[in-house]
N, C-alpha and C positions, 0 to 999 in steps of 0.2 A: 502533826502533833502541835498541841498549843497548850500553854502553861496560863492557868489563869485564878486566882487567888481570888474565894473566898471564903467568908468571916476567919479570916485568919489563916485558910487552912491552903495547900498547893494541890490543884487539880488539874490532871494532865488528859487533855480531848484530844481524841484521835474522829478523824471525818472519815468515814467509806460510803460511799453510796448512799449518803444524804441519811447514815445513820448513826446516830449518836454515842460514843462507847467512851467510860469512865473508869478512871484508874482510884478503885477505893476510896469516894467521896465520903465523907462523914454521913453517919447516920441521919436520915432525914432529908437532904439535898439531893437527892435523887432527880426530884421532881421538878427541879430548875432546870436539868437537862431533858425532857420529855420533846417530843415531838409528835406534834401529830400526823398521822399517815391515814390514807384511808384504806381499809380491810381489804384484803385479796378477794380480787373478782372469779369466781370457780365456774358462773353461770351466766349467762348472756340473754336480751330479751333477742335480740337478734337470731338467737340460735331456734331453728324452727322444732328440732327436735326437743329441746329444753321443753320452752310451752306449750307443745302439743302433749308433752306427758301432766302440764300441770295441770293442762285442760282435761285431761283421762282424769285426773285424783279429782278433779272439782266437780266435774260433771257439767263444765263449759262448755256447747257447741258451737261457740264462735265468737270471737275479742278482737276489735280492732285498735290502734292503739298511735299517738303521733306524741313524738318528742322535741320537746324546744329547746334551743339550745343560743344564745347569742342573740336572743330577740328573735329567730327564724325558729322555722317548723324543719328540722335536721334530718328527719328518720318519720316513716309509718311501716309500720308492723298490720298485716292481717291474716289472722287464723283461722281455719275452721268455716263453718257452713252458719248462712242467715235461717236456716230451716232444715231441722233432720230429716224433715220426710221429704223435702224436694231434694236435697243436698244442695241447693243453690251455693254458691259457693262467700264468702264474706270478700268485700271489697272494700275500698279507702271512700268508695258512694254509698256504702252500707249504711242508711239509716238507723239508727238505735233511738229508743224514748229517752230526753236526759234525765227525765225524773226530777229531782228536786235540787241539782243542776238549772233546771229551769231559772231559778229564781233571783241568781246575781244578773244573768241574761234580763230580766225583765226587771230587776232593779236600775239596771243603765237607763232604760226608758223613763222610770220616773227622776232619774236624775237627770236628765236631758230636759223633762218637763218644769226641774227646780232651775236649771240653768237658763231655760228659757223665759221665767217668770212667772208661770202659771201655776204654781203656788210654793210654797216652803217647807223646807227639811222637817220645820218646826213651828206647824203649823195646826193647830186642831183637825183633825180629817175630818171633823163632820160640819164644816164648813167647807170643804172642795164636794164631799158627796152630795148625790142631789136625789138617787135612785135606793138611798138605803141610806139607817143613819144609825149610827153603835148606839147601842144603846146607855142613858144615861143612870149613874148611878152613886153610891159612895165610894169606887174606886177612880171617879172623876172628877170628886173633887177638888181635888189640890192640885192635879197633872191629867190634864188631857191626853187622847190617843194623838199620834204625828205619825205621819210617813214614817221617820227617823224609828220613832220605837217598833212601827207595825214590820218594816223591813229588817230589820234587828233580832228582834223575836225578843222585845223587851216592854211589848204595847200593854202586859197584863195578860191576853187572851189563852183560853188552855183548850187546847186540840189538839193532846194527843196520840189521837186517832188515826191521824192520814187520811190518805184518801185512795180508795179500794178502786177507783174508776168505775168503768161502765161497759157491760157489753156492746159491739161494735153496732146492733140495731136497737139499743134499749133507748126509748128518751133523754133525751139529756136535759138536768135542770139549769136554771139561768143563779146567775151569781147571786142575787136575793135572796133565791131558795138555797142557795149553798148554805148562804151562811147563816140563816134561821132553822135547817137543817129540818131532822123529823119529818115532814110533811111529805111523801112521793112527786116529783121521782127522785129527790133527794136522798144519797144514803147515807148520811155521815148526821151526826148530832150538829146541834146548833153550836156557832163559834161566840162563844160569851167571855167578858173578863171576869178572870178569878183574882184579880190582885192590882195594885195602883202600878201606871205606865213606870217605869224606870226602877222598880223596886226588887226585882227577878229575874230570870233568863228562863222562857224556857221554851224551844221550838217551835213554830207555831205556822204551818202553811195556812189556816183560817186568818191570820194575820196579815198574810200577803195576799189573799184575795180581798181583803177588802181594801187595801194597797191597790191591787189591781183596776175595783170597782172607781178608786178615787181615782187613777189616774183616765181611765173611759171617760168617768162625767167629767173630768174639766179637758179632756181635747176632742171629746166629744166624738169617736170613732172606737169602731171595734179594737180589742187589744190587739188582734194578731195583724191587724193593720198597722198601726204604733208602731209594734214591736220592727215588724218589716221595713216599714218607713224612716226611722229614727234608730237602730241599730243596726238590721242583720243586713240589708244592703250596704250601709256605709262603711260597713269590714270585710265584707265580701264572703258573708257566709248563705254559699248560694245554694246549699246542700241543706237549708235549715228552715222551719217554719215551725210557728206554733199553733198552725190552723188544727182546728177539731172539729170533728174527725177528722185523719188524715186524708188527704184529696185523693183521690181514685189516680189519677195521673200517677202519684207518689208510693203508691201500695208496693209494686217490683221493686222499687229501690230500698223497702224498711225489711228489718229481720224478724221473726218470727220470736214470739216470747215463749220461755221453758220453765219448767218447775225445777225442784233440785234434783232430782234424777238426770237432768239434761232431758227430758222427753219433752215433746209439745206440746201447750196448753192447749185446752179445748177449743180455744178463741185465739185468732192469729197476734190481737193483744188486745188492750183496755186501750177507753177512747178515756180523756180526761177535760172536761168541762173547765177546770183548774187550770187553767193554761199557765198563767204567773209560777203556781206553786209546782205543778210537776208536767205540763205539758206539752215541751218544746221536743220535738225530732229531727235529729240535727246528725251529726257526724266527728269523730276527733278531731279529725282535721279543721274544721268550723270553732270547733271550741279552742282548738289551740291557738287560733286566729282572733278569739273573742281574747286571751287570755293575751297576750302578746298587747291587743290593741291598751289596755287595763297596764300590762307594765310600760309600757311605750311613750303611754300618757302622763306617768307620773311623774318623768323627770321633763316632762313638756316636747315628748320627741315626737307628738302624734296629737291629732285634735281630734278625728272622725267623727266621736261623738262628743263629747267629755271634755271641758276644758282641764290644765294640770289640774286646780284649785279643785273643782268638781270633781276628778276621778277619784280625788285623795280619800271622800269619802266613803269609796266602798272599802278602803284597805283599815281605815282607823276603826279601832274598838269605841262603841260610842260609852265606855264606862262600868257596864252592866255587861256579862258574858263574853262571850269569844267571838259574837258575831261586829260587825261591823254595819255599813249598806248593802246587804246584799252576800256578802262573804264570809265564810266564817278564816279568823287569824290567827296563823300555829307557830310556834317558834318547835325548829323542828330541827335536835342538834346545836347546831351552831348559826342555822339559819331563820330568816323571816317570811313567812310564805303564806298566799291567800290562798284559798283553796273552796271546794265544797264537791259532798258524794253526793248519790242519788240511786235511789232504788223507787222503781214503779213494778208493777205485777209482770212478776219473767224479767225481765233488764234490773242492772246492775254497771253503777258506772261512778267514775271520778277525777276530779278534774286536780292539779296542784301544782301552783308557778310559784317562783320565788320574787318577792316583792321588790330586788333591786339587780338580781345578779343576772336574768334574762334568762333564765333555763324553766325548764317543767315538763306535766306530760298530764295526757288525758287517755285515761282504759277507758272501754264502752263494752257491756258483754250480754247477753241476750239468753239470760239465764238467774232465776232464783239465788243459785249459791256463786253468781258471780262474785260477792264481795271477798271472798274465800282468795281464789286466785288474784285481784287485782291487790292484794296486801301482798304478793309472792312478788307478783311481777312490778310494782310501786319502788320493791326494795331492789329488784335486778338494776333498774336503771338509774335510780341514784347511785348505785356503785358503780354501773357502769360510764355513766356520763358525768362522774367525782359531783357529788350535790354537797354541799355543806350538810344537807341533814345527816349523812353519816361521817361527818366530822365530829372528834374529840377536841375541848376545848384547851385553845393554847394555855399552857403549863406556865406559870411566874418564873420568870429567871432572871438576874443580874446581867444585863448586856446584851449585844451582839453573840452569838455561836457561831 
């Protein structure tokens, strides 16, 4: 028991088990004695029985899943089959599409190219392009397109459309025709600005392919070259490529894509021309490896790719929206955390680390209404592995308790 005085008043704390109990405080003062706890854990991702029933309600046939914990990769979880009609079974080598995941992945690469000097954050892009050039107009005049704004999703341009992929033998168009769009074998509308760089937010994967384009014409190689060369080896994500199509070698190891029913699509999946914006196939465990390398960096505990100074910019809001370089930024709870989803035709996936505390976790699910489940199982393991996002914010009080 402890007697502690105040506005006047005598207030007598008794401690049990780290929980706070108040002898008739005056009206109001309640709230100086609060504590925060986090909620009673009743369900576990661990528990194979839990998510295989969440995969029943979702119509998920199969979620792989890695948790970070301390800056390491603590735990992998995998459910269910890469394909209902083979039942092949889902494994921690299970390839999944990241989807639009892709895009902080392929953001490192051009910050790799700012670090290395071949050209700048903030920089006109149609001075680095050599193969295609934005077109000029009244919303260029005062503020040109940048890297900075095209990665951001703040460059002005409006698409959004997405991008519906391609069947696995249909042509594939070249990034030119992406982004002039209209013409075959091009599906998607042309990517144009609807408004001055920095003046709005609003999604924009046409924005990071011509990100993409800039950063080709100044190093002068295919992107999934780049990409390979300058990030996914140097983290060791050996389970990942953004080659398009996927290579015949790689086919056994990716899962199969499902509509919301959980049934097969007609096509084993979409190839995506779009590599920047949704075309990396990759793995949890790869991305929790990419995500790790990103916090690691920013208190200077890792160089790989990124110097600290340099990594800092995929975690900062450049001013305009919730994106940053490449990631979008959520204060989540009590927490700070980078993060980005992704959904491509049949897959469904999400990636979310916390920007200083070294924890996080990446779902991958090979299914339409994956995004359904991966909100179930996102919230199992913040409660289970105590995340700050389900933290209540500490309570004002006078002193020490």
């Amino acid at each position: 028991m402890r007697r502690l005085f105040l506005n006047g008043c005598l207030i007598l704390v008794a401690f049990t088990a780290g929980v706070v109990f108040k002898s008739d405080p005056p009206p109001g003062l309640s709230q100086f004695f609060a504590r925060r706890t986090a909620p009673a854990i009743t369900e576990r991702v661990s528990d194979r029985s839990v998510v295989e029933q969440l995969m029943k309600q979702f119509n998920v046939p199969g979620v792989s899943i890695a948790v970070i914990s301390d800056f390491k990769i603590v735990a992998t979880y995998v459910y269910g089959v890469a394909d209902v009609d083979s039942r092949t079974p889902v494994t921690v080598e299970t390839m999944f599409q990241a989807a639009s995941i892709s895009k902080p992945v392929a953001a490192m690469a051009s910050l790799k190219a700012v670090q290395d000097g071949r050209f700048s954050l903030d920089q006109d892009v149609n001075t680095i392009l050599q193969s295609w050039k934005v077109p000029d107009g009244p919303f260029t005049k005062e503020r040109r397109v940048t890297p900075r704004t095209l990665m951001s999703h703040t460059s002005g341009t409006g698409d959004g459309f997405g991008f519906p992929g391609y069947a696995p033998q249909a042509p594939l168009p070249a990034i030119p025709q992406i982004l002039d769009g209209v013409q075959p074998p091009s599906n998607v509308r042309p990517v144009r600005l609807e408004r001055a760089p920095l003046t709005g937010y609003e999604y924009s994967g046409g924005a990071v392919m011509i990100q993409q384009l800039a950063l080709m014409d100044a190093v002068g190689k295919p992107f999934a070259e780049v990409a390979r060369e300058w990030v996914l080896d140097p983290i060791g994500m050996t389970n990942s490529t953004f080659e398009q199509p996927l290579p015949r070698s790689r086919e056994k190891q990716a899962a199969r894509a499902h509509n919301r029913t959980g049934a097969r699509m007609g096509d084993p999946w979409h190839v995506y021309p779009e590599q920047a914006a949704a075309g990396l196939w990759t793995t949890p465990t790869d991305l929790a490896r990419f995500a790790i390398e990103v916090q690691l960096s920013l208190p200077g505990r890792s160089n790989r790719v990124l110097s600290q100074m340099t990594v800092r910019e995929m975690v900062t809001p450049v001013g305009v929206g919730p994106f940053a370089v490449g990631f979008q930024i959520s204060k989540e709870g009590e927490g700070w955390y980078f993060m980005h989803a992704g959904g491509n035709w049949g897959f469904r996936c999400d990636l979310m680390a916390h920007r200083v505390n070294g924890y996080g976790a990446v779902i991958m699910t090979n299914s339409d209404s994956g995004g359904d489940l991966i909100q179930r199982l996102r919230r199992l393991i913040q409660q289970e592995y105590k995340w700050d996002a389900v933290d209540s914010p500490i309570q004002r009080r006078y002193g020490p308790i």
